[in-house]
PyMOL Python script that loads the backbone (N, CA, C, O; Angstrom):
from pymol import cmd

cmd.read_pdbstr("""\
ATOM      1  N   UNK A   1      14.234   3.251  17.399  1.00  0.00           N
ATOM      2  CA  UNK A   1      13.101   4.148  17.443  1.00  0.00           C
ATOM      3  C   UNK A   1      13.492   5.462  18.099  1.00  0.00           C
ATOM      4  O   UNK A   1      12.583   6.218  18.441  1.00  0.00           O
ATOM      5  N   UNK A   2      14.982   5.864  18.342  1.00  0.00           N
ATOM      6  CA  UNK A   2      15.419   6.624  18.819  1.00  0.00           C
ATOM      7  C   UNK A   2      14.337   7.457  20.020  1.00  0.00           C
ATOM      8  O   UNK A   2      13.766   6.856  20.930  1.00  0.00           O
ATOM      9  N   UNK A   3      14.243   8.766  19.797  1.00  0.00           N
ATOM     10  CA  UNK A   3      13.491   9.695  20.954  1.00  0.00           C
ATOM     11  C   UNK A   3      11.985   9.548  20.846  1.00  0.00           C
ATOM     12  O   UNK A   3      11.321  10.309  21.551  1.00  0.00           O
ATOM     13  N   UNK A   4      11.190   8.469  19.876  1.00  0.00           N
ATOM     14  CA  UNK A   4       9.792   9.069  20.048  1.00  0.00           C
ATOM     15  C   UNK A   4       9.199   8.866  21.245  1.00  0.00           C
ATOM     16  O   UNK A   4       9.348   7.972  22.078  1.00  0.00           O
ATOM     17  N   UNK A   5       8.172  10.286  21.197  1.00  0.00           N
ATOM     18  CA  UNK A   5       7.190  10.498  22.468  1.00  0.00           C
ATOM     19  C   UNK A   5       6.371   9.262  22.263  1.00  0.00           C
ATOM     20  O   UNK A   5       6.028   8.848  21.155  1.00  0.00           O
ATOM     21  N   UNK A   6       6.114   8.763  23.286  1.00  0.00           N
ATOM     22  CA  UNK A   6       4.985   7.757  23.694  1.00  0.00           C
ATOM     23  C   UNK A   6       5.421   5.989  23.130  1.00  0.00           C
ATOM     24  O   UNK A   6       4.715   5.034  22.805  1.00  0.00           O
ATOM     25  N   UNK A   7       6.640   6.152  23.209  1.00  0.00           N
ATOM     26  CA  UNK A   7       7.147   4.994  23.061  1.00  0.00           C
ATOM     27  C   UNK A   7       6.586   3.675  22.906  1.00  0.00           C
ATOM     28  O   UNK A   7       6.476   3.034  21.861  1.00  0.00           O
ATOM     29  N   UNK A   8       6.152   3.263  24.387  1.00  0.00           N
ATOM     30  CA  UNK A   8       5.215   2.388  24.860  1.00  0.00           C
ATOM     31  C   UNK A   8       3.976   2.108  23.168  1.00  0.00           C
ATOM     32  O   UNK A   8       4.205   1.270  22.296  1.00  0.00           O
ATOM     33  N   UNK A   9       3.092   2.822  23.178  1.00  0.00           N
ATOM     34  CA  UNK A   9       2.389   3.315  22.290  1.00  0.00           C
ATOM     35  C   UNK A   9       2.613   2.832  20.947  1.00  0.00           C
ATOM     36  O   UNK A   9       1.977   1.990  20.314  1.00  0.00           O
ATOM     37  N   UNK A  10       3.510   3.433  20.660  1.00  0.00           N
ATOM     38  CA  UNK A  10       4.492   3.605  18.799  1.00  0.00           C
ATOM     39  C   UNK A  10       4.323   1.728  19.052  1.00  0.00           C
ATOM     40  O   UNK A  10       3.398   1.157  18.474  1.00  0.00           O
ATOM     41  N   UNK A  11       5.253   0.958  19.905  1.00  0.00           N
ATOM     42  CA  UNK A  11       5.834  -0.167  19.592  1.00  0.00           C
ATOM     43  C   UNK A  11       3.672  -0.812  19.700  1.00  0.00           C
ATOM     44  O   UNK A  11       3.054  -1.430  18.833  1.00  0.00           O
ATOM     45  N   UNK A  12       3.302  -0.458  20.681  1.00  0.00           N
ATOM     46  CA  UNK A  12       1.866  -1.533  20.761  1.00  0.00           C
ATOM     47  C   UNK A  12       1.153  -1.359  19.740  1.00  0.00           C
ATOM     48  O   UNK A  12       0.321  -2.193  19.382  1.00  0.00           O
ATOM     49  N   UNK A  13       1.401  -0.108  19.043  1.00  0.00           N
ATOM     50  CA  UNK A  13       0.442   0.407  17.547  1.00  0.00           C
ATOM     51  C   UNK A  13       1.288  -0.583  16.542  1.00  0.00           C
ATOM     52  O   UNK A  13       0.752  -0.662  15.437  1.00  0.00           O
ATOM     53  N   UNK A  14       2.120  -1.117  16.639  1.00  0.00           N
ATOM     54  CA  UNK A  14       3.086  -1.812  15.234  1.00  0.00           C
ATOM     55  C   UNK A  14       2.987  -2.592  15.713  1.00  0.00           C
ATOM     56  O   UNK A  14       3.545  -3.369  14.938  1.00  0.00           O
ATOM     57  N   UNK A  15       2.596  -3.322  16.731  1.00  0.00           N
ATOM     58  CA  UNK A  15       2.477  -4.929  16.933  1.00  0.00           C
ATOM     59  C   UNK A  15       1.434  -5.090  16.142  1.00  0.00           C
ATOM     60  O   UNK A  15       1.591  -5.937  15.263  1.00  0.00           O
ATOM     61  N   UNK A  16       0.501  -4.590  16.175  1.00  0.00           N
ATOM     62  CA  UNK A  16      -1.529  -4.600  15.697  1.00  0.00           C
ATOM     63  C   UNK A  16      -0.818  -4.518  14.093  1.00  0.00           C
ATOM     64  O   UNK A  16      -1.362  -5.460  13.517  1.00  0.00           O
ATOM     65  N   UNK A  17      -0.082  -4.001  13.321  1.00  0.00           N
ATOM     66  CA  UNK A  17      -0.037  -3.960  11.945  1.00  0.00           C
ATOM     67  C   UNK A  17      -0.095  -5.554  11.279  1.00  0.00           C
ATOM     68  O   UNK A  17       0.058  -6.630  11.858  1.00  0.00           O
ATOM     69  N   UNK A  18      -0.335  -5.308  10.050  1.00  0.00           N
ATOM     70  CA  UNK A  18      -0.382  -6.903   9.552  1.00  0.00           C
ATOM     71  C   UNK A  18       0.898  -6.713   8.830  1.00  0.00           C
ATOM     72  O   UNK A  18       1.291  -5.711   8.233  1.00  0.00           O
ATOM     73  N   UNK A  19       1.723  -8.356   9.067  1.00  0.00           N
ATOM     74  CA  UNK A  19       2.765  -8.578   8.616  1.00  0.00           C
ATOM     75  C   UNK A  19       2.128  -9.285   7.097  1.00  0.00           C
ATOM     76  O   UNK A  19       1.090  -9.876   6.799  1.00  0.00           O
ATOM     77  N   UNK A  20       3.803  -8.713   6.104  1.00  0.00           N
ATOM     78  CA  UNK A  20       3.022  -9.387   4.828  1.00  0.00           C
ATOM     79  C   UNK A  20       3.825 -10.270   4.696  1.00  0.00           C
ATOM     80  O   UNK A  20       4.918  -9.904   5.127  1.00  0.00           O
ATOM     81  N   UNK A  21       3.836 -11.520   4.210  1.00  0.00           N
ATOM     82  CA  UNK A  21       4.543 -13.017   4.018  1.00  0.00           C
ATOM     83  C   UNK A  21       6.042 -12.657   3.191  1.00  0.00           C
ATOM     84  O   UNK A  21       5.986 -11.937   2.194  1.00  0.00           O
ATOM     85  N   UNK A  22       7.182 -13.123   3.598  1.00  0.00           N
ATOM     86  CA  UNK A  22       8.584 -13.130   3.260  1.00  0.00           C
ATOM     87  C   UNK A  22       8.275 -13.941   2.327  1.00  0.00           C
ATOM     88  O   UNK A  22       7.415 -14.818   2.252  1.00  0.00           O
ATOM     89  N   UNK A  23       9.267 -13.468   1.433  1.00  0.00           N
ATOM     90  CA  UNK A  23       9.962 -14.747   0.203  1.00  0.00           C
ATOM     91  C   UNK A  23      11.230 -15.692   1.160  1.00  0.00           C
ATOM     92  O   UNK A  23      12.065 -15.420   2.023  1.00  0.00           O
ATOM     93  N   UNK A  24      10.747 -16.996   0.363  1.00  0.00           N
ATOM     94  CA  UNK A  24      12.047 -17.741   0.625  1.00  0.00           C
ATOM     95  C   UNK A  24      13.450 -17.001   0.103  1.00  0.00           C
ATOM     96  O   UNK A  24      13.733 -15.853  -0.239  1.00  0.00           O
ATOM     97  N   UNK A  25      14.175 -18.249   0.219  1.00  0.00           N
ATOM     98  CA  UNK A  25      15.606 -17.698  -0.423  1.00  0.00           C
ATOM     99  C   UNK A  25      15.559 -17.926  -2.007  1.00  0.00           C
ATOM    100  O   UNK A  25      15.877 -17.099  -2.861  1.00  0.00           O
ATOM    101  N   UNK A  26      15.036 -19.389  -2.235  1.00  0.00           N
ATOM    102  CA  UNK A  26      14.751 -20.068  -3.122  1.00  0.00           C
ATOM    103  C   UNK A  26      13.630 -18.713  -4.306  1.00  0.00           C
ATOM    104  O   UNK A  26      13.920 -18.053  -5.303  1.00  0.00           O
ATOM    105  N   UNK A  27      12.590 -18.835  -3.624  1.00  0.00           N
ATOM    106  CA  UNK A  27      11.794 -17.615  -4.355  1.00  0.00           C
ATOM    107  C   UNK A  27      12.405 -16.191  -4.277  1.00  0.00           C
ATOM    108  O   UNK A  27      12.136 -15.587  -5.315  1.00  0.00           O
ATOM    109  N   UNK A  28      13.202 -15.372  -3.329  1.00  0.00           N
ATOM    110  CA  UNK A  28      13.963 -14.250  -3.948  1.00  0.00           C
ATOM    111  C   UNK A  28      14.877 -14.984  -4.586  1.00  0.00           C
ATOM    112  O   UNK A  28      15.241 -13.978  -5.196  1.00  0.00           O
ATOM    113  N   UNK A  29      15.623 -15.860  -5.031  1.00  0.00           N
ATOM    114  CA  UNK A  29      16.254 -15.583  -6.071  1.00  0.00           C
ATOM    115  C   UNK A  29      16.127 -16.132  -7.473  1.00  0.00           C
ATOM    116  O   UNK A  29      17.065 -16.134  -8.271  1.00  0.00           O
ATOM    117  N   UNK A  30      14.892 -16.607  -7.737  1.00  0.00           N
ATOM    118  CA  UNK A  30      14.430 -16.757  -8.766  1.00  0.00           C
ATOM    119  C   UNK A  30      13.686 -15.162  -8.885  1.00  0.00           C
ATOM    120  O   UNK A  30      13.766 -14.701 -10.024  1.00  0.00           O
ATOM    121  N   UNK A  31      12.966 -14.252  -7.849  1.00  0.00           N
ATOM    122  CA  UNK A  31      12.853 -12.924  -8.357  1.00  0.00           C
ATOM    123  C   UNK A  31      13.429 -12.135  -8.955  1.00  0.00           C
ATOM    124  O   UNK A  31      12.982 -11.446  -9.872  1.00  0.00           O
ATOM    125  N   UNK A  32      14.756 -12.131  -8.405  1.00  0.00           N
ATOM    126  CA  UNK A  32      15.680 -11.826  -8.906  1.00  0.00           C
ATOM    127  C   UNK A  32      15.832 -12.069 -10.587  1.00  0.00           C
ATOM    128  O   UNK A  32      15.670 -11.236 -11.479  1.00  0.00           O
ATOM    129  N   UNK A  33      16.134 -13.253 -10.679  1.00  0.00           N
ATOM    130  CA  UNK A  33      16.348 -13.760 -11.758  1.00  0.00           C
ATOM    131  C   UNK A  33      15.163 -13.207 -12.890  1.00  0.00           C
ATOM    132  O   UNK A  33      15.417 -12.642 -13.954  1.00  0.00           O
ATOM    133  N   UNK A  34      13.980 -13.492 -12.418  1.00  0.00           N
ATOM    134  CA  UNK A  34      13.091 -13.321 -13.410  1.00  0.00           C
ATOM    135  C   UNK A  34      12.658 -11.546 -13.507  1.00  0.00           C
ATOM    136  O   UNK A  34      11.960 -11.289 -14.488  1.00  0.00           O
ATOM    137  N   UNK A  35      12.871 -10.805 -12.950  1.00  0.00           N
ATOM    138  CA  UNK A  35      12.989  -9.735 -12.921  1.00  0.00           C
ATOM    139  C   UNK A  35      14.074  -8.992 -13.085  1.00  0.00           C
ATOM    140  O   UNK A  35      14.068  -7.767 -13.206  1.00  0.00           O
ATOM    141  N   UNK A  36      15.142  -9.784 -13.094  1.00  0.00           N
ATOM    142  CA  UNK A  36      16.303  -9.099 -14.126  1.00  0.00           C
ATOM    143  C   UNK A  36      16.623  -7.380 -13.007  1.00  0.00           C
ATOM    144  O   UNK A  36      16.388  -6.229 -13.375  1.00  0.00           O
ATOM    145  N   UNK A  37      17.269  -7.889 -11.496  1.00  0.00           N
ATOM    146  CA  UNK A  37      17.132  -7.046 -10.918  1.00  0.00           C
ATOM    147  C   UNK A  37      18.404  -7.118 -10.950  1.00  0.00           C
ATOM    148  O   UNK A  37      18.598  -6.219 -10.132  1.00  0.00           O
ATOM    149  N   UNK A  38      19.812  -7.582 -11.332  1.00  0.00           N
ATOM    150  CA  UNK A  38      20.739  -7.695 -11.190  1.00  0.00           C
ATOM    151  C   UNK A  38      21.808  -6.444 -12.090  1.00  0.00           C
ATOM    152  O   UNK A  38      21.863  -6.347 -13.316  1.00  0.00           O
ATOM    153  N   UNK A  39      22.279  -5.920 -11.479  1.00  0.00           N
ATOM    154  CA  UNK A  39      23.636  -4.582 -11.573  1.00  0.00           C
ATOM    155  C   UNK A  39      22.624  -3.411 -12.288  1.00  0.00           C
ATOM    156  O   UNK A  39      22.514  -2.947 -13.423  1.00  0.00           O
ATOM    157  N   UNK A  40      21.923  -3.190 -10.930  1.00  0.00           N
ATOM    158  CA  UNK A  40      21.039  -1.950 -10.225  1.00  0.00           C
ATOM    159  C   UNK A  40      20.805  -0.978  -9.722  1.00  0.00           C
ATOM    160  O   UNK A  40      20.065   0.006  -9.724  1.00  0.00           O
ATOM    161  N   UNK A  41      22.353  -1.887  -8.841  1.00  0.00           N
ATOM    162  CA  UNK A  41      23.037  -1.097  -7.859  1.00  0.00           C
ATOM    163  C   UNK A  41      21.815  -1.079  -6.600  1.00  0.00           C
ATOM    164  O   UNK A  41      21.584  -0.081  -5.919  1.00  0.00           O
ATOM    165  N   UNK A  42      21.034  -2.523  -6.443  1.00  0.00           N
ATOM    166  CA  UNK A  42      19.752  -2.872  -5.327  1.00  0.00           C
ATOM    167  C   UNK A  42      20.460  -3.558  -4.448  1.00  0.00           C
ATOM    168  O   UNK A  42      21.128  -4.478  -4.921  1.00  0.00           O
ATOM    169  N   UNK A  43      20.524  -3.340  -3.031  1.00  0.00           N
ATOM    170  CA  UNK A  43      20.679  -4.005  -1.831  1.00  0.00           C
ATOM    171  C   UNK A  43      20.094  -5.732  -1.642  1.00  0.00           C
ATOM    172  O   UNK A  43      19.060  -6.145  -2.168  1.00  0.00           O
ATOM    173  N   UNK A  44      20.913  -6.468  -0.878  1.00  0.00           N
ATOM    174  CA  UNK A  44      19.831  -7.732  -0.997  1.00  0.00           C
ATOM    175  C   UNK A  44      18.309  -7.719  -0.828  1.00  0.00           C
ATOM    176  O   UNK A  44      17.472  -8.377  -1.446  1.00  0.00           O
ATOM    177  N   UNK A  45      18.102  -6.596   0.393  1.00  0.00           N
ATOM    178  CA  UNK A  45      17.230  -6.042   1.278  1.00  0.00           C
ATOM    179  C   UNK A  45      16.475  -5.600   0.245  1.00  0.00           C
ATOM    180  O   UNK A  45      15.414  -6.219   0.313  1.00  0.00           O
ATOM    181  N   UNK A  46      16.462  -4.927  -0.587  1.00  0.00           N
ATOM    182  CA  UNK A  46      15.887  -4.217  -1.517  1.00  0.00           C
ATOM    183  C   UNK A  46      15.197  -5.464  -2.250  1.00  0.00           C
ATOM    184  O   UNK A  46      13.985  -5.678  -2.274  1.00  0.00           O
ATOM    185  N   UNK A  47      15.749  -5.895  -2.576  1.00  0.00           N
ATOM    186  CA  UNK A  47      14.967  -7.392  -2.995  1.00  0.00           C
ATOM    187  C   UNK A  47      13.754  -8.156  -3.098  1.00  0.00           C
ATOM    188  O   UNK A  47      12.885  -8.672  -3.801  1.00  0.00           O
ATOM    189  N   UNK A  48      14.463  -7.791  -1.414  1.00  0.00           N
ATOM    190  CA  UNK A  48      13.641  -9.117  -0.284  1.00  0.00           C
ATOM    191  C   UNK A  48      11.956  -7.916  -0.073  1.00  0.00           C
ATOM    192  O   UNK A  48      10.816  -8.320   0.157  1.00  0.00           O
ATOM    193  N   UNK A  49      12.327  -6.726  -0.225  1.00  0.00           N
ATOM    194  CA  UNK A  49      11.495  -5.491  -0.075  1.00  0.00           C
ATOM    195  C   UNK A  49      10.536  -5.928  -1.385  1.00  0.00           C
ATOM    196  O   UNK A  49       9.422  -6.450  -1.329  1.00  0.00           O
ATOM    197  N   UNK A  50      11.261  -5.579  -2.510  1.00  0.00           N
ATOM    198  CA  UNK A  50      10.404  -5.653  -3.824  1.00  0.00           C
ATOM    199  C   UNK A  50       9.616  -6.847  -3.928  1.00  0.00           C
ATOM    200  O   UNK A  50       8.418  -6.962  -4.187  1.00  0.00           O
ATOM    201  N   UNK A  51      10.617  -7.847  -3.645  1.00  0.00           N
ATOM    202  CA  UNK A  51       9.601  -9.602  -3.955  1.00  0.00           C
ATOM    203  C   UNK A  51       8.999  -9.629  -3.016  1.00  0.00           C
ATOM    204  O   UNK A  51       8.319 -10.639  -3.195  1.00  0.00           O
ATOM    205  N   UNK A  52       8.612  -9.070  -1.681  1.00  0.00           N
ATOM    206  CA  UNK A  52       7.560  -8.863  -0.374  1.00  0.00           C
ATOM    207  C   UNK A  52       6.497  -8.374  -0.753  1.00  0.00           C
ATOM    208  O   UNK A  52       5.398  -8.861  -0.488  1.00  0.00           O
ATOM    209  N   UNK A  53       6.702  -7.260  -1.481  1.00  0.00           N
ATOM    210  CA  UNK A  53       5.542  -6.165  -2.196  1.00  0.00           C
ATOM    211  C   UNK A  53       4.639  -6.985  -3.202  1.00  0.00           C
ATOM    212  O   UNK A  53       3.454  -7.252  -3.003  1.00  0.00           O
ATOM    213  N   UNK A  54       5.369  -7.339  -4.302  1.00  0.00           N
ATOM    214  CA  UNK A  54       4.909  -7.905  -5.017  1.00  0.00           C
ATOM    215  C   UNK A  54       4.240  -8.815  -5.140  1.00  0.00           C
ATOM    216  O   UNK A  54       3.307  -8.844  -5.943  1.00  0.00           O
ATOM    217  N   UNK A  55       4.611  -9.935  -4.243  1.00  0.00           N
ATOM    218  CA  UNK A  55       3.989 -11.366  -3.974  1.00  0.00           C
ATOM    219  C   UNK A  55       2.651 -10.832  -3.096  1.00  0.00           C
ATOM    220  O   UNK A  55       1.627 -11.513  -3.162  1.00  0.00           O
ATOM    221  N   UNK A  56       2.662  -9.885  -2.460  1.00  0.00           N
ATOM    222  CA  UNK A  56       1.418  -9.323  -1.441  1.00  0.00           C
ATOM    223  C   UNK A  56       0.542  -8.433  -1.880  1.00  0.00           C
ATOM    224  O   UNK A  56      -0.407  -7.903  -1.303  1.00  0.00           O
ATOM    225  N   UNK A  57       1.103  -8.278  -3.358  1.00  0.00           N
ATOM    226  CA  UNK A  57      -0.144  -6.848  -3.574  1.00  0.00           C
ATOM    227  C   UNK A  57       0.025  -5.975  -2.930  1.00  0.00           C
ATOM    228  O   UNK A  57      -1.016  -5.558  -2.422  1.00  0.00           O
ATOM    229  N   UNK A  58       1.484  -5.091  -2.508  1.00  0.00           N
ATOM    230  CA  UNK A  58       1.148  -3.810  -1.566  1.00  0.00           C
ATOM    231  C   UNK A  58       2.551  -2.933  -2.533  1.00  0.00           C
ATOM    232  O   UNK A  58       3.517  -3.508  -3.036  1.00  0.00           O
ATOM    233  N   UNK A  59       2.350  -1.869  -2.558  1.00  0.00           N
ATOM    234  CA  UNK A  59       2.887  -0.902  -3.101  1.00  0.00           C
ATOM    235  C   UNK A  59       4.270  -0.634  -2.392  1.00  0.00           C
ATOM    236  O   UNK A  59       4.231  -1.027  -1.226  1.00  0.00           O
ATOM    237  N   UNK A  60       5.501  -0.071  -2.755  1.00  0.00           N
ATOM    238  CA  UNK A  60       6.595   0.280  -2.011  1.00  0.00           C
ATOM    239  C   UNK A  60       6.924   1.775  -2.360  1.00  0.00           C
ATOM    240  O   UNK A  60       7.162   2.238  -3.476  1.00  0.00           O
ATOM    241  N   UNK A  61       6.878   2.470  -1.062  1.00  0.00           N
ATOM    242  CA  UNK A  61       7.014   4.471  -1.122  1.00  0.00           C
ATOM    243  C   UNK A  61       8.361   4.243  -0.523  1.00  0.00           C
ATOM    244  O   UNK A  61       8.365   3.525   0.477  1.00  0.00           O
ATOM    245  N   UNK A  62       9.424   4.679  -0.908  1.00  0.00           N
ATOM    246  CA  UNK A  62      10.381   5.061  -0.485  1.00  0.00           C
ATOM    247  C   UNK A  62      11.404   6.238  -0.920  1.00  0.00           C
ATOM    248  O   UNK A  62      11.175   6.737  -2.022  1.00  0.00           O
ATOM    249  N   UNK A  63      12.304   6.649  -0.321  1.00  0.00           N
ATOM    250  CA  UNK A  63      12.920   7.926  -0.750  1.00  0.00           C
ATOM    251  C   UNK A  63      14.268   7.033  -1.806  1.00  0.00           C
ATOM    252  O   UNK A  63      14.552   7.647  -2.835  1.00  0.00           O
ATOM    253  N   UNK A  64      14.785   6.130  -1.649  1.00  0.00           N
ATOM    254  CA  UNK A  64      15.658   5.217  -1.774  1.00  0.00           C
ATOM    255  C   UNK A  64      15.519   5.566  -3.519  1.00  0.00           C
ATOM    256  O   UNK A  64      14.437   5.336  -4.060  1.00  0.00           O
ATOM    257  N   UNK A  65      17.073   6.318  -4.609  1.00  0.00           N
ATOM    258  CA  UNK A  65      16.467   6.215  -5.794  1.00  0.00           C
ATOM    259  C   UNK A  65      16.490   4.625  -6.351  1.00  0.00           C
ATOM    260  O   UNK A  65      15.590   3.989  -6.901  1.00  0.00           O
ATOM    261  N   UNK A  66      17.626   4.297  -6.060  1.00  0.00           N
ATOM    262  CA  UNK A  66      17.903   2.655  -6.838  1.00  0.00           C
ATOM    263  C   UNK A  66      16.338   1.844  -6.553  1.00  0.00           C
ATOM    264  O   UNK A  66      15.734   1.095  -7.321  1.00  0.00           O
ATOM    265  N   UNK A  67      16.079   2.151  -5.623  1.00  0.00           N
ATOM    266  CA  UNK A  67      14.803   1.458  -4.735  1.00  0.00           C
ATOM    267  C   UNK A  67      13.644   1.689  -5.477  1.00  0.00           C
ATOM    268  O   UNK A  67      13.116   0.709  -6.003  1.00  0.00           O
ATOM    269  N   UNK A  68      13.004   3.102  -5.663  1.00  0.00           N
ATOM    270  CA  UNK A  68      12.223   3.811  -5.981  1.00  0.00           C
ATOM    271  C   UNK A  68      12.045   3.433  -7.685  1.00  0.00           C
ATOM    272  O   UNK A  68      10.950   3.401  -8.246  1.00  0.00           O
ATOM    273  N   UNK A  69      13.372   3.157  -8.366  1.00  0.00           N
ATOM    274  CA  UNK A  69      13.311   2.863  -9.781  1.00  0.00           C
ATOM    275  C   UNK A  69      12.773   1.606  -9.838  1.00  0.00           C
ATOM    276  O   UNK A  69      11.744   1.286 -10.433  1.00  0.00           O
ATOM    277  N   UNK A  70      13.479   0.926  -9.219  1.00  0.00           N
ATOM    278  CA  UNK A  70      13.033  -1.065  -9.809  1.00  0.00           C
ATOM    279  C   UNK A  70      11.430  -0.961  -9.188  1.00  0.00           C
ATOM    280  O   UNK A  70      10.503  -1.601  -9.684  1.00  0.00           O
ATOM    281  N   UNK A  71      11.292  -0.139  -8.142  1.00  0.00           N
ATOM    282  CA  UNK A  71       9.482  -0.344  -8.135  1.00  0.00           C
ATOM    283  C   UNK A  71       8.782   0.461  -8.881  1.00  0.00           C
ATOM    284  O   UNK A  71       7.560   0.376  -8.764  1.00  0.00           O
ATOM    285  N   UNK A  72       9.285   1.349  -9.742  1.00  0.00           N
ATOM    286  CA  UNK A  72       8.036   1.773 -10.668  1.00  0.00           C
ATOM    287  C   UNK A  72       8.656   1.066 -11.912  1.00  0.00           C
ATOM    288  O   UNK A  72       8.314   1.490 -13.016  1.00  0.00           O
ATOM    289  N   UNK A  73       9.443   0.137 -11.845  1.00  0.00           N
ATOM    290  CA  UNK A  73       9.844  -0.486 -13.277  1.00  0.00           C
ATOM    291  C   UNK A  73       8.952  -1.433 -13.183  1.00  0.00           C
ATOM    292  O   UNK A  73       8.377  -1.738 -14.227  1.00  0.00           O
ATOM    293  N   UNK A  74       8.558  -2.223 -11.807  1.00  0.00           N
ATOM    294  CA  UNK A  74       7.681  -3.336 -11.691  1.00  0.00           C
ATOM    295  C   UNK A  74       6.375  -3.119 -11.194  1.00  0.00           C
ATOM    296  O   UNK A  74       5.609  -3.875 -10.597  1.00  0.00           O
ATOM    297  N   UNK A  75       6.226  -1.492 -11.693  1.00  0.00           N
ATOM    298  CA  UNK A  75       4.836  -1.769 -11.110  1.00  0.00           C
ATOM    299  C   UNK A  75       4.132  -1.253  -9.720  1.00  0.00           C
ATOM    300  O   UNK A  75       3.000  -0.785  -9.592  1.00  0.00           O
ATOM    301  N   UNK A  76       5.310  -1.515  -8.537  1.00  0.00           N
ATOM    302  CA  UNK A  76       4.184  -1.637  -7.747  1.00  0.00           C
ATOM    303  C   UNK A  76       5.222  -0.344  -6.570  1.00  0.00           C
ATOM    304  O   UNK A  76       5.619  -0.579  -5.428  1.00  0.00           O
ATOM    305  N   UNK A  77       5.398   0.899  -7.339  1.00  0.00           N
ATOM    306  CA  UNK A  77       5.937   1.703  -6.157  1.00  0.00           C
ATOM    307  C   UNK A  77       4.684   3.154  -6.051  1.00  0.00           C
ATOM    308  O   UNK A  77       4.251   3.642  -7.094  1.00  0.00           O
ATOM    309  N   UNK A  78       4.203   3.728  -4.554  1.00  0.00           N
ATOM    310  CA  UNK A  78       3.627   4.002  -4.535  1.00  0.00           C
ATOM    311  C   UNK A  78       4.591   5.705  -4.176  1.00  0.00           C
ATOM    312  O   UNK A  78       5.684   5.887  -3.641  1.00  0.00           O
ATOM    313  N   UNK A  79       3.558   6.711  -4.767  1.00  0.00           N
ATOM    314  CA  UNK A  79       3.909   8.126  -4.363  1.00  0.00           C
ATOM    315  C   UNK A  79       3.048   8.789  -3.778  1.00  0.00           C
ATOM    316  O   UNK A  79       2.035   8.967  -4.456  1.00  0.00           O
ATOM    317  N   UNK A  80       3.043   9.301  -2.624  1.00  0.00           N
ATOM    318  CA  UNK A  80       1.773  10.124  -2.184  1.00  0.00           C
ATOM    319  C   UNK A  80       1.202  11.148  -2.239  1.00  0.00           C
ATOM    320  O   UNK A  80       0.260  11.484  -1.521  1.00  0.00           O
ATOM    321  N   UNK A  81       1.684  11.747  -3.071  1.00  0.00           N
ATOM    322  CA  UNK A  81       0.634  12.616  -3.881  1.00  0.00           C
ATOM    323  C   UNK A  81      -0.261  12.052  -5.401  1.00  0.00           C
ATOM    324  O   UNK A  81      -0.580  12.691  -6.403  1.00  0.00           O
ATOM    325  N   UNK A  82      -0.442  10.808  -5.089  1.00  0.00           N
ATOM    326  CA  UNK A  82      -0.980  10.254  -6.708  1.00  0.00           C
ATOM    327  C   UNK A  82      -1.877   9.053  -6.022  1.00  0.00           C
ATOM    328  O   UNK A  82      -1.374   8.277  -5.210  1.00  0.00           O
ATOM    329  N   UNK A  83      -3.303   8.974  -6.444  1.00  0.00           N
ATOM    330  CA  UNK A  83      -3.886   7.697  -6.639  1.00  0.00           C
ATOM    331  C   UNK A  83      -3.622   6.362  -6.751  1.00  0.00           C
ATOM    332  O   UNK A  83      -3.840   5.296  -6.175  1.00  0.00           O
ATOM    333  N   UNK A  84      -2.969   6.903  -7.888  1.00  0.00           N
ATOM    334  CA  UNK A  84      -2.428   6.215  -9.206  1.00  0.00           C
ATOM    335  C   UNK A  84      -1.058   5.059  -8.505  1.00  0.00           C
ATOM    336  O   UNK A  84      -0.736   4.033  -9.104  1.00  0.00           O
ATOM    337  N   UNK A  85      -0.625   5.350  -7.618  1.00  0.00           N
ATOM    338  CA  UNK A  85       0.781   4.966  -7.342  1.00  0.00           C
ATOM    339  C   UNK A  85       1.809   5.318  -8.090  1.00  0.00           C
ATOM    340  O   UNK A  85       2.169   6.494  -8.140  1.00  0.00           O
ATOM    341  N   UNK A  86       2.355   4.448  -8.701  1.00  0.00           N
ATOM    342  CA  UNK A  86       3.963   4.911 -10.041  1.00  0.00           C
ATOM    343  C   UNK A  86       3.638   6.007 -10.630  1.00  0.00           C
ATOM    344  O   UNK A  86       4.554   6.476 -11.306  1.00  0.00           O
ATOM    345  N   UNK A  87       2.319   6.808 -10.627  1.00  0.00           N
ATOM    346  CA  UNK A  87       2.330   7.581 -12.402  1.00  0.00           C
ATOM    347  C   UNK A  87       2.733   8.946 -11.832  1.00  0.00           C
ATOM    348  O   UNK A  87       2.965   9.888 -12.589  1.00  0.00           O
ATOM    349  N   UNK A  88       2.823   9.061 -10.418  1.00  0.00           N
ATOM    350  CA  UNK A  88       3.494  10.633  -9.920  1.00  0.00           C
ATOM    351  C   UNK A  88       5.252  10.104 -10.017  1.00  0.00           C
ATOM    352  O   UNK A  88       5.804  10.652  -9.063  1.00  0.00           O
ATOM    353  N   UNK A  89       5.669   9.765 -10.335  1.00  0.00           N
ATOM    354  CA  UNK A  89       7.297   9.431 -10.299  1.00  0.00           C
ATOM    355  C   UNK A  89       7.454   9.648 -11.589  1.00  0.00           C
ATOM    356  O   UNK A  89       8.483   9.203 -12.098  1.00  0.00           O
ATOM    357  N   UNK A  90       6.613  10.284 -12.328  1.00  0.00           N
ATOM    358  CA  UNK A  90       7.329  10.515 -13.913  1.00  0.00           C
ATOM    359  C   UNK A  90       7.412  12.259 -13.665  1.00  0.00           C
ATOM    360  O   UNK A  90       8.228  12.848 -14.374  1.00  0.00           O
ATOM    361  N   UNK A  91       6.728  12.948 -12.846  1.00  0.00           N
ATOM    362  CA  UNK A  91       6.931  14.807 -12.296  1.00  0.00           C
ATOM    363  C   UNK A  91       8.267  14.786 -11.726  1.00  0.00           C
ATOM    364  O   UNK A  91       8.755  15.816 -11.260  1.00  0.00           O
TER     365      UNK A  91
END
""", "prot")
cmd.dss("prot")
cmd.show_as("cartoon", "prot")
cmd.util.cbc("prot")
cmd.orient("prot")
């Protein structure tokens, strides 16, 4: 968390966030599989990110391109300048 002001703060505000449920190993790699995420050039992490999102209903914004592609390929990557989520990643 390097230099942020109010330290204390930052970490007690992210305790209060809701955690969203991990995939097994077993279920990321049948995600994998069934999503055909393989030579992507996606991190394991990236994965474990996308099949998190997905299984939870929550959108993934990131700067990351490899990242940023497989979630508007599946749907669920969000941009913030758009409602819409995915449909600002085609500007």
């Amino acid at each position: 968390m390097g230099n942020l002001p109010r330290k204390p703060l930052i970490r007690e505000l992210l305790v209060t966030l809701p955690r969203p449920r991990e995939l097994e190993l077993d279920e990321a790699l049948h995600f994998l599989d069934v999503q055909k995420l393989n030579r992507r050039g996606l991190q394991w992490n990236d994965v474990l990110i996308l099949g998190s999102a997905s299984v939870n209903g929550s959108l993934v914004w990131t700067n990351d391109k490899r990242l940023a592609e497989a979630a508007w390929d599946l749907g669920i990557s969000f941009a913030p300048d758009s409602d819409q989520g995915s449909e600002s990643l085609e500007n």
